[in-house]
C-alpha positions in Angstrom: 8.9 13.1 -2.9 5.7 13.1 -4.7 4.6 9.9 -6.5 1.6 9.9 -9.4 -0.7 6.7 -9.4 1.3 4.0 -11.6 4.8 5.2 -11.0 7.7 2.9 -9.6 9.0 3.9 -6.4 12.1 1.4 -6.7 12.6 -2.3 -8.6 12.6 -5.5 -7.1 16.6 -6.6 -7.0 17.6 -3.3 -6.5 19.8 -1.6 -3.6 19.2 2.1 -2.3 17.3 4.0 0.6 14.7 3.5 2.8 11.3 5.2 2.4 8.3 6.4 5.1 5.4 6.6 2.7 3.9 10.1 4.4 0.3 9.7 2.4 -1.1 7.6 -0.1 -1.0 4.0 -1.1 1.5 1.8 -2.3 1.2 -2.2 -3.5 4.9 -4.2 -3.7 4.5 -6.8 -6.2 7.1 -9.7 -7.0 8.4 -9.9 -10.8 8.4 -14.0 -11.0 11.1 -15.5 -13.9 8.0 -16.5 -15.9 6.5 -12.6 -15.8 4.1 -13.2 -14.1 3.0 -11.0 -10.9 2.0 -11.4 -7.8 0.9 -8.5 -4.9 2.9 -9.4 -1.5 1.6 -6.4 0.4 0.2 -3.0 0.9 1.7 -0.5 2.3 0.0 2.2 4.2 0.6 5.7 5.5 3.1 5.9 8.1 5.0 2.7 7.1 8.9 2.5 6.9 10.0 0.1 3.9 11.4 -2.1 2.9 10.7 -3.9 6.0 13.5 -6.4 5.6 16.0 -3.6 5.4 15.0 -1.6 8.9 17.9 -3.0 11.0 20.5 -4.3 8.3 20.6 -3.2 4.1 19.1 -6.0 1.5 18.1 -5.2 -2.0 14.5 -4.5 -2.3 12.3 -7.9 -2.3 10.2 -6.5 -5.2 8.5 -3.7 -7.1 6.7 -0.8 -5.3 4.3 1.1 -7.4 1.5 3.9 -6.1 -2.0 2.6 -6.5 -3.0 6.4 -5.7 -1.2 9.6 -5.8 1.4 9.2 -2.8 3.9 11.2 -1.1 7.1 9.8 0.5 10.2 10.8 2.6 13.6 9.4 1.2 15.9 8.3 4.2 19.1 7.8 3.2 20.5 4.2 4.1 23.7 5.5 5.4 22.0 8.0 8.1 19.1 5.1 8.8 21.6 2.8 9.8 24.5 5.6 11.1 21.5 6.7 13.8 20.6 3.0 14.9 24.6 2.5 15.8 24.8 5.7 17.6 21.4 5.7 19.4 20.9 1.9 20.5 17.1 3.3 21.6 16.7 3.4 17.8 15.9 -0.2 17.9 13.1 -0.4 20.1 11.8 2.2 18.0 12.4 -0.2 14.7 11.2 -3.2 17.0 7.4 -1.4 17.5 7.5 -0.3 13.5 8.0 -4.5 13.2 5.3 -5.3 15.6 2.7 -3.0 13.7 4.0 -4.6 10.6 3.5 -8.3 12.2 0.1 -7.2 13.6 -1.3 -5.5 10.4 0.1 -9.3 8.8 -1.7 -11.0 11.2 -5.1 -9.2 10.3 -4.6 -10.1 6.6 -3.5 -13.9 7.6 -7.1 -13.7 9.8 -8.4 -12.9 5.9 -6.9 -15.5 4.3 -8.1 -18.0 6.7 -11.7 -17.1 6.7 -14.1 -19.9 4.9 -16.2 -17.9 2.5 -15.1 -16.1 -0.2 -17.4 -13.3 0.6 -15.7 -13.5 4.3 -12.8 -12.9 3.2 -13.7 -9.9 1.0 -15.3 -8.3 3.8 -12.8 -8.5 5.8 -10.3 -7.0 3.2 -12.9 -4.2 2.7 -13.2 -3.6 6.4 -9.0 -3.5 6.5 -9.2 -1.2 3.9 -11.8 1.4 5.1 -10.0 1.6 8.0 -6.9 3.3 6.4 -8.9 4.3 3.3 -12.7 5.6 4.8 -14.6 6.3 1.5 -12.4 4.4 -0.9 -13.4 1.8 -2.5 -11.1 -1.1 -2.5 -12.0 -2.0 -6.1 -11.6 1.9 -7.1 -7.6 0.9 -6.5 -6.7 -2.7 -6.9 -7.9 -5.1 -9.5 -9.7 -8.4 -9.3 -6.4 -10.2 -9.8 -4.9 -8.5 -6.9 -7.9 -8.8 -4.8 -7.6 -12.5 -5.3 -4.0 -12.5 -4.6 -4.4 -10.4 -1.6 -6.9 -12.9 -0.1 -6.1 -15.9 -1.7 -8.6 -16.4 -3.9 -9.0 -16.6 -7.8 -10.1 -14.0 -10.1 -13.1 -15.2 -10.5 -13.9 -16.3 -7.3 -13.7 -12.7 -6.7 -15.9 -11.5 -9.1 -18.6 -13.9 -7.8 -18.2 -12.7 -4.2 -18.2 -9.2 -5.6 -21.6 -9.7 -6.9 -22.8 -11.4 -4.2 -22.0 -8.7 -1.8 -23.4 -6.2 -4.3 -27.1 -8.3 -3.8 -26.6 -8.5 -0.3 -25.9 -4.3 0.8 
């Protein structure tokens, strides 16, 4: 299945299948009751989600959208889980998928914890390149989500931003 930058993948609160996203780039945002939204995470190439869902089903935590145009591979919930009962080896292979997942948080938590703002900017930058060489990561998320991503405010961003631009 072929997604075109902007378009949903699946709704936050909804039930259905699992997805390997094959190429591409896709953010999962949260829909708060206010309206407001906020970016929980990126997901990159070769990444099963949701994440919550790999060993038992739970309606999707929020709203995936493609930041760029993406493909992914549908896997049907009832197969997904069908294969893990009949091949118990299954779950190691879910447990590995988790500890990438946990490692890839821990880099971003190493982001959010670094003092400066421009730190933490060049750290996301340096994530980024590393799935994304020669894509800018302001070419695909906005100031508002940069912020989010690294805990910082909009502005904060646009400062660092600047600064970086006068320092390379």
């Amino acid at each position: 299945m072929f997604l075109a930058k902007g378009e949903v993948l699946f709704r936050q609160g909804e039930s259905g299948p699992l997805f390997e996203l094959k190429s591409g780039l896709l953010k999962i945002v949260k829909l708060h009751e206010d309206g407001s939204e906020v970016l929980l995470n990126l997901i990159v190439p070769g990444e099963i989600i949701p994440h919550h869902s790999l060993i038992s089903p739970k309606e999707y935590n929020g709203t995936a959208h493609a930041l760029i145009a993406s493909e992914v591979e549908v896997l049907p919930a009832e197969e997904w889980y069908g294969k893990l009962k009949q091949s118990p080896e299954q779950y190691e292979v879910v447990a590995m998928r988790l500890q990438e997942k946990l490692r890839m948080m821990q880099q971003r938590i190493d982001q959010l914890t670094a003092l400066a703002p421009v730190e933490k900017i060049l750290k996301l930058q340096t994530w980024f390149a590393a799935y994304f060489p020669g894509v800018d990561v302001q070419d695909v998320l906005k100031q508002e989500e940069i912020g989010q991503f690294v805990g910082l405010r909009r502005e904060t961003v646009n400062r660092a931003m600047k600064q970086l631009k006068n320092i390379l």
